[in-house]
N, C-alpha and C positions, 0 to 999 in steps of 0.2 A: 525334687529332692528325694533320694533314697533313703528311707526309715530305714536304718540296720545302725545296730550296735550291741556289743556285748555290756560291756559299762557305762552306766549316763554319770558323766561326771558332773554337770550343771547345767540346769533347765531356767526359765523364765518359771519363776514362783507359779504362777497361775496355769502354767504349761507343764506342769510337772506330772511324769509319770504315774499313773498308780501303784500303790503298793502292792507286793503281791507277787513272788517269783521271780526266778532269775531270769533279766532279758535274752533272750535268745538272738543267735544272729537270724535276722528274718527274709534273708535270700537264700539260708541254706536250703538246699534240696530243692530249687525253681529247677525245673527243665531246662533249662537257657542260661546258661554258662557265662560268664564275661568273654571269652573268647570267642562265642556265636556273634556271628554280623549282626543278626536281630540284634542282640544284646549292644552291640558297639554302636548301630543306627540308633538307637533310644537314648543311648548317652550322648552324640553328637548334636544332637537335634536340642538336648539341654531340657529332655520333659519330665528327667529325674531329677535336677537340682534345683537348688535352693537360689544361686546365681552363680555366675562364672568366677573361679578361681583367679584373682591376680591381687594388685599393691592396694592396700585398704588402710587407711590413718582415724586416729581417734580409737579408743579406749576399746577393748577386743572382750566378748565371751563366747567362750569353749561350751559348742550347742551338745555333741556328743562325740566318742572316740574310743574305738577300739584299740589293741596291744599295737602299736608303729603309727598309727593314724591320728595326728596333730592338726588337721582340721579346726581353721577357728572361723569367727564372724563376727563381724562387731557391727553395733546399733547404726540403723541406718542414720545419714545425717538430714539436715531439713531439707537441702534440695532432691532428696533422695525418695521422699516420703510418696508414698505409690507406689516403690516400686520393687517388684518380684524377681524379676532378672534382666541380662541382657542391660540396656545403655536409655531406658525411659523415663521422664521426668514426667508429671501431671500436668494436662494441663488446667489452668483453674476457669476455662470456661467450658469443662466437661467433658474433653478427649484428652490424649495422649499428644506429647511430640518425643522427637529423638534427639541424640544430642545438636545437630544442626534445626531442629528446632520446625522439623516438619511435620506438620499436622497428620493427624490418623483418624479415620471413620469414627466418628460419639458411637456409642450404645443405642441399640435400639428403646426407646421408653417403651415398654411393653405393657407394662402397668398402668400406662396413661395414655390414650391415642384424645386425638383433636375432637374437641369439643366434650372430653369427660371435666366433671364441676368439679373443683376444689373439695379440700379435705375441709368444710366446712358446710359441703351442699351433698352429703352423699343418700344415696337411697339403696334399699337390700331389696330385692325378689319377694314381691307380695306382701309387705310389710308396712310400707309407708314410705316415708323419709326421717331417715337420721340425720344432722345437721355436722355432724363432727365425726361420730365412726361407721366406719367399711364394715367389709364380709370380716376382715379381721384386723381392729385398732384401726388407728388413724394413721394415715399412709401420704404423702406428697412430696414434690420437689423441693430440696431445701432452697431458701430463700423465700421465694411467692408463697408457697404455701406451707412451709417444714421449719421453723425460726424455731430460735431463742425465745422468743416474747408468745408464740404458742404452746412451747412445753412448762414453762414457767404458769401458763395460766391451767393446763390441764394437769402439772401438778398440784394446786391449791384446789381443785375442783376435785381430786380423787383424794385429796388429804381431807379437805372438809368433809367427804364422802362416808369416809371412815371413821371420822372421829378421831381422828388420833392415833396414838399406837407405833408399832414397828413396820416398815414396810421395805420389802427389798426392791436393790435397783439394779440392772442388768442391761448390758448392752451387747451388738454383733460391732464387727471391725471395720463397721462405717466411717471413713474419714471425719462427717459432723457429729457420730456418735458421742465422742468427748462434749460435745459443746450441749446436747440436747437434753444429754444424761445431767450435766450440772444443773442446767436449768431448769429441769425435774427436779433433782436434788433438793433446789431451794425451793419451790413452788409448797411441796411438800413438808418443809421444813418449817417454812411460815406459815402453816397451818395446824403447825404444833402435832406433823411426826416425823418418829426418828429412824433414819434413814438407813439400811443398811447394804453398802453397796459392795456386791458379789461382781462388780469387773466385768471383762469381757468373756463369756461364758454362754453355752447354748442353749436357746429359750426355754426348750424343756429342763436345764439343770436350773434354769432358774424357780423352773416351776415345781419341780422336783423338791427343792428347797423349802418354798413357803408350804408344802403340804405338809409335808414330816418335821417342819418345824413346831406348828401347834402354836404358834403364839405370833406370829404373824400376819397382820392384817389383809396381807394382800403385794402386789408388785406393779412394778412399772417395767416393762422390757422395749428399752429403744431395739427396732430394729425395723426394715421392711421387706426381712424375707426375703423373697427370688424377686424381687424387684429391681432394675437396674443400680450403680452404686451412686444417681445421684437424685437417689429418692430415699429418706429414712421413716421414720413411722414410731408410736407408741401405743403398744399394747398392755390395753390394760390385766391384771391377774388378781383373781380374788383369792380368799383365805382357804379355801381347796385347791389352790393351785392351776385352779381351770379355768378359763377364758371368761371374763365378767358373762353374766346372763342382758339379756337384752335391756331389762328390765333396768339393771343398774346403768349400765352405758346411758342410757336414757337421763336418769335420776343426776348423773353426770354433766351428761350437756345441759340438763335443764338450769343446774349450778352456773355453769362455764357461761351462759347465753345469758344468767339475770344477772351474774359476779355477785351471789351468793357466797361469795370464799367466808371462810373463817379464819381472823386477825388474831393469831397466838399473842399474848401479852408477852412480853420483855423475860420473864421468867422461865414463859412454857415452851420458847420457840426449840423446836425438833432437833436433835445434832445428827451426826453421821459418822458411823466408821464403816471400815472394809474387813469383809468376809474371805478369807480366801481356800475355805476350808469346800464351797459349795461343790467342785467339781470330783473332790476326793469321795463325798459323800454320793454323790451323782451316780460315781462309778462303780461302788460299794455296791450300790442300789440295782443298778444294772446287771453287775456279775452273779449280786442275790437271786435273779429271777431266771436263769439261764444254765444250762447244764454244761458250765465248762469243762469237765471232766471230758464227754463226748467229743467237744471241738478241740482241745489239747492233742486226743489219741490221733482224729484224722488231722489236725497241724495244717489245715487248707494254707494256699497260698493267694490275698487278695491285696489287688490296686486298690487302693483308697484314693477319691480325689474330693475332699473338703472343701474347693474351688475358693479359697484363701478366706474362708469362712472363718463363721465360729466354732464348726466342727475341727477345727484346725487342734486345738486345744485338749480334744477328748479323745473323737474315734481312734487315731492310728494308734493311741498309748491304750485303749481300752483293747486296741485289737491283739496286740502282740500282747497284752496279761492272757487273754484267751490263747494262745500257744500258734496264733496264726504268724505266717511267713509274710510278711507287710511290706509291699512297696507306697509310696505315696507319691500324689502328683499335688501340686497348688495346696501346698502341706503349711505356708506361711501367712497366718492374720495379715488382711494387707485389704485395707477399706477401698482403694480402687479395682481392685479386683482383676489384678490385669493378667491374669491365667485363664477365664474364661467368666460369662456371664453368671450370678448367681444362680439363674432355673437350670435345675439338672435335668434335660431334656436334652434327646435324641442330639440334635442340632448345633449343643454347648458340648457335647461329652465324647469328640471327634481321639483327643489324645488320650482319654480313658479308653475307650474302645480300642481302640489301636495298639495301646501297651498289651492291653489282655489278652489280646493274641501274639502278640510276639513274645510274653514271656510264658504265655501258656498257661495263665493264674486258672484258677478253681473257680473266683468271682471277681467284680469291681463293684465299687460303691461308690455313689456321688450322693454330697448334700449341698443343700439349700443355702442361702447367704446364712442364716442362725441355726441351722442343723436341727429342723424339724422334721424333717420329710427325709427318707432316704429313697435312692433310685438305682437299678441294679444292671450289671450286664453279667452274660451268662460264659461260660466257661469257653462257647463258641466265638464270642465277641462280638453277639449281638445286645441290644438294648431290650430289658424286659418290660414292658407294657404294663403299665399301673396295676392294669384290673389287673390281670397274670399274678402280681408278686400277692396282690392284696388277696385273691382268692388262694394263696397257696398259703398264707402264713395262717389266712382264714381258717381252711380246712386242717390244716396242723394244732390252732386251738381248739376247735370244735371235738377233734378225735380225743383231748387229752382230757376233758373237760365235759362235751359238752355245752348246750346251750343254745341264746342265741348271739346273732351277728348283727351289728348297724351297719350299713352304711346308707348314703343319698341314693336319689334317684338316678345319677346320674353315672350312676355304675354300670359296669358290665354285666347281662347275665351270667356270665361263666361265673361268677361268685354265687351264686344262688345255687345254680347248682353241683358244685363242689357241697356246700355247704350240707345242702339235704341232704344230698348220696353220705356223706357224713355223719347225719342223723341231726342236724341243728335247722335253723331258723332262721329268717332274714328279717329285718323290721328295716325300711325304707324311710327315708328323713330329708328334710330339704336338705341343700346344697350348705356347706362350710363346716366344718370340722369343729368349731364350738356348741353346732344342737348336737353333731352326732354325738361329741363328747356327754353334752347333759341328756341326750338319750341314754347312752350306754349307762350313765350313773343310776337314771331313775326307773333300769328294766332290769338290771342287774346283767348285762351283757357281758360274755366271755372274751371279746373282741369286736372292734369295728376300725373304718374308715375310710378313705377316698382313694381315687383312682390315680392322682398327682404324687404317690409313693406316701403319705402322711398315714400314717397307719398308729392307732389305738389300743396300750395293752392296762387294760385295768388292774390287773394283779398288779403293775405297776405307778401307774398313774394315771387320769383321767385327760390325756394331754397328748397330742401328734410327737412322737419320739422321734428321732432319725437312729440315733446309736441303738435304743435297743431293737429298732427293725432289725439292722445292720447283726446284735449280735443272734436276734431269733433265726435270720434266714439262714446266718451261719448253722446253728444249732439246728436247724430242720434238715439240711444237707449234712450233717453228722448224723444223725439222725435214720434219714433214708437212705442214706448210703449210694446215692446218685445222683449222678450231673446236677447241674441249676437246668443247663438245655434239655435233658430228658425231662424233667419234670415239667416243666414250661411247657413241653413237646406233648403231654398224656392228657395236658388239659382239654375241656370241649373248643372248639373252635368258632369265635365270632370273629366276624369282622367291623371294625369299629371307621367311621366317616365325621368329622367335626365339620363345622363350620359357621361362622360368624357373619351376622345381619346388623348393619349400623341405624341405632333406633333413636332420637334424640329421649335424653331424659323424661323431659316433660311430655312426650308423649306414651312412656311404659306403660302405665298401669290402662290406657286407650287402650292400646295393640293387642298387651293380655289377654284383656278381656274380649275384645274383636275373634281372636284365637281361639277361645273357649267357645263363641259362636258359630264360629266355620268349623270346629269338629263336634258338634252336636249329632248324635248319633252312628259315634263310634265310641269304642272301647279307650278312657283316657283316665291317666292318674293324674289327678291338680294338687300335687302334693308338693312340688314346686315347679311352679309354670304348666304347662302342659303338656304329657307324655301318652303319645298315642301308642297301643298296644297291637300287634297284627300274631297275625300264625307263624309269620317266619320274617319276626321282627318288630323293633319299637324305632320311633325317633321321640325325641325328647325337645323343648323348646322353650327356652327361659330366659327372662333376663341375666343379665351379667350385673353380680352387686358390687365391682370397683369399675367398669368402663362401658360406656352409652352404647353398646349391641346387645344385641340378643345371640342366644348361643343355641345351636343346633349340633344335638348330637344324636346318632343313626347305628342302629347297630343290626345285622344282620348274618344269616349261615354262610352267606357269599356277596363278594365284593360289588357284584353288579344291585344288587339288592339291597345295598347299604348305600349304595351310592342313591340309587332310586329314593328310598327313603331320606338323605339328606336333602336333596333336591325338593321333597314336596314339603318336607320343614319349612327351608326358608323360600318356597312360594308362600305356603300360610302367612309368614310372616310380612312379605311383601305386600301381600293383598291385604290384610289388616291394615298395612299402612296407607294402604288407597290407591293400589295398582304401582307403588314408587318401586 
């Protein structure tokens, strides 16, 4: 679909522009003309629209329209539901067919490989065993493990939790999301609180929400993230707005496992209305923290791909208030997701890449299934590298500011050292973006975050943003006054090697410890798993806290030496297991 309009004549209430200027037509000034081939190949291929133009029945709304341009669309129908363009139904045993009815490749479960336990048996990295949440909320396959009769019971356990009170409730455009979210609804509601549901909307505005509200107990956010679309999840959110502490998640299950719930009397049970003010404030809050003046004058020109997210909703209307030239791809809420898989990875982000070159944009942006995380391609139309963007946004707060920086261990050094040459600080954290967050809260950090593009701005919230990555990296490139690839290009140079060792559950915290043994005198951080330190270079060696391997990560000056280094990772890890 191509974002461009002069006048929004009518939006989906909750899809509604922000206020704020007059829209600009957002192809003006592209280098790449409608009359360039480039130009005409991106329109045939169909990776700008929304669906193909022809005969459409049932009740019609007008999405946008410039002076001659009568463009309408009307509400998909039910056998319609999935689908983004082109002639594909859903199918409901988790792939695609066509109109003849021919099967298409499932989704990879990437979130789940053979033999990971249930969202009732999970365990974290060095920690123990949790019985019900992940690295982040409770995550599985709807049906076996993602029902109705789950969310119902883990909303009565965070409604009891609370006590009471107001609690907002938010979901991403997961097809079961509708069903999860009611059952939360009620769980909550018979527990005597009242519910206030903010819609489909992106986890950060939800979260955004219960902070600045002040009177808000806490949330519920169905979603599960860059997880395939037939896994959903709920995340819990406390009354700062940041990701429950451990401590509670616990106090939680321990509720949920004796059914401890609290039985609201006839009088006190909880009601619900809808907010749908969250995402106007959302974006208020966003433009507050960002020097839109700067990004107006240079008017960059960037692909958005919200990969039929939740980001669907926000980024492209936040981008064009910033005065950016906006194209979008997989620009429509659509829970099957059939534009490309939620993880904005290298792998998934083939037609981002590729538009950005042929229209010659400035930048691209891809988010995540709930638009927490943003991920970037550079004006070359390559894919920029987590650490990259996370050490440049790094070193852009450190100069303005000051301070220190969080992130895991599981970073790149190129962050550390931007950072000092900077004049700031690093403070290192185990792996998942809810300690870094309560780190950052409880050191007073100017920034932090991970290297999967989820990035941390306190001035604005305690919580992984996508949009306001998306509007800072803009604002830093106003800013500098150069490319994304030159800057990408000045950084130090590591080279980074991953790779994964299949460990059974029950035997992690064995192997761990076996690990700790086999590198006894040498230089190692056990600040999560075990990260051995060299002169020119580290590997890293940890469980994974949502799927039964261990994860080896290697980083060195040069590629043969990272490779070297990955290698003796996951020997360590073999021979802990007993030569397997």
């Amino acid at each position: 679909m191509v974002v461009r309009r002069r006048h929004v004549v009518e939006l989906p209430e909750r899809a509604a522009p922000p206020p704020g200027g007059e829209p600009r037509e957002d192809r003006a000034g592209l280098r790449c003309r409608g009359r360039h081939p480039a130009a005409s190949r991106v329109r045939e291929r169909g990776l700008l629209r929304g669906r193909p133009v022809g005969p459409r029945r049932g009740p019609r709304q007008v999405v946008s329209r410039r002076p001659g341009d009568d463009r309408e669309r009307d509400p998909p129908r039910r056998r319609e539901r999935g689908r983004q363009g082109g002639h594909r139904l859903l199918d409901p045993r988790g792939g695609l067919r066509d109109r003849r009815r021919r099967g298409r490749p499932r989704q990879h479960r990437r979130g789940r490989r053979a033999g990971l336990p249930s969202c009732q048996d999970r365990s974290r990295a060095g920690d123990g065993v949790t019985r019900l949440f992940g690295t982040n909320g409770i995550r599985g396959v709807i049906g076996p493990e993602m029902n109705a009769d789950l969310a119902v019971k883990v909303g009565r356990a965070i409604g009891t939790f609370v006590s009471g009170g107001a609690v907002a409730l938010a979901r991403d455009p997961r097809l079961s999301g509708p069903m999860l979210a009611r059952a939360a609804a009620s769980g909550l509601m018979s527990a005597g609180c009242d519910v206030i549901d903010l819609g489909l909307v992106p986890t950060p505005c939800a979260q955004y929400f219960v902070a600045k509200s002040g009177q808000v107990k806490g949330a519920i956010v169905v979603t599960a993230s860059h997880n395939p679309r037939e896994f959903n999840g709920l995340k819990a959110i406390d009354s700062r707005g940041m990701e429950m502490r451990r401590e509670d998640e616990e106090a939680i299950e321990s509720i949920f496992f004796e059914s401890r719930f609290h039985v609201a009397p006839w009088s006190e049970v909880g009601s619900i209305r809808a907010d749908d003010a969250a995402i106007h404030r959302y974006t208020e809050g966003v433009l507050s923290k960002v020097d839109g003046d700067a990004i107006r004058k240079r008017a960059p020109s960037v692909v958005v791909d919200p990969g039929n997210g939740a980001g669907c909703v926000m980024t492209p209307y936040l981008l064009r208030s910033l005065g950016c030239r906006v194209l979008s791809l997989n620009a429509q809420p659509d829970g099957a997701f059939p534009g490309r898989l939620p993880e904005p990875t290298p792998d998934h982000l083939g037609d981002l890449i590729r538009v950005v070159r042929e229209v010659h944009a400035d930048i691209g942006i891809a988010h995540d299934g709930d638009a927490d995380r943003a991920t970037f391609v550079d004006d070359q139309g390559a894919f920029v590298v987590g650490d990259k963007s996370l050490a440049l946004l790094a070193r852009s707060a450190v100069k303005s500011r000051g301070g220190t920086v969080v992130t895991p261990v599981s970073t790149s050094t190129v962050v550390e050292d931007v950072v000092r040459a900077a004049g700031g600080t690093v403070v290192r954290t185990r792996v998942g973006s809810p300690i870094v967050a309560r780190t950052m809260f409880e050191t007073g950090a100017v920034f932090g975050g991970e290297e999967n593009g989820g990035a941390i701005f306190p001035e604005h919230q305690f919580c992984r943003d996508g949009a306001m990555s998306a509007a800072k990296m803009l604002e830093l490139l106003a800013h500098e006054g150069q490319a994304l690839s030159a800057l990408v290009a000045a950084l130090p140079l590591y080279h980074i090697k991953k790779s994964n060792v299949s460990v059974p559950v029950e035997r992690r915290e064995a192997v761990l410890a076996s690990i700790v043994e086999l590198a006894k005198g040498r230089k190692v951080d056990t600040t999560d798993g075990v990260k051995i330190l060299e002169k020119d270079g580290a590997v890293l060696v940890r469980p994974s806290g949502t799927e039964p391997i261990f994860r080896v990560y290697a980083e060195a000056r040069t590629p043969a030496r990272a490779d070297a280094l990955a290698d003796e990772g996951v020997a360590l890890v073999k021979k802990a297991l007993g030569g397997r």
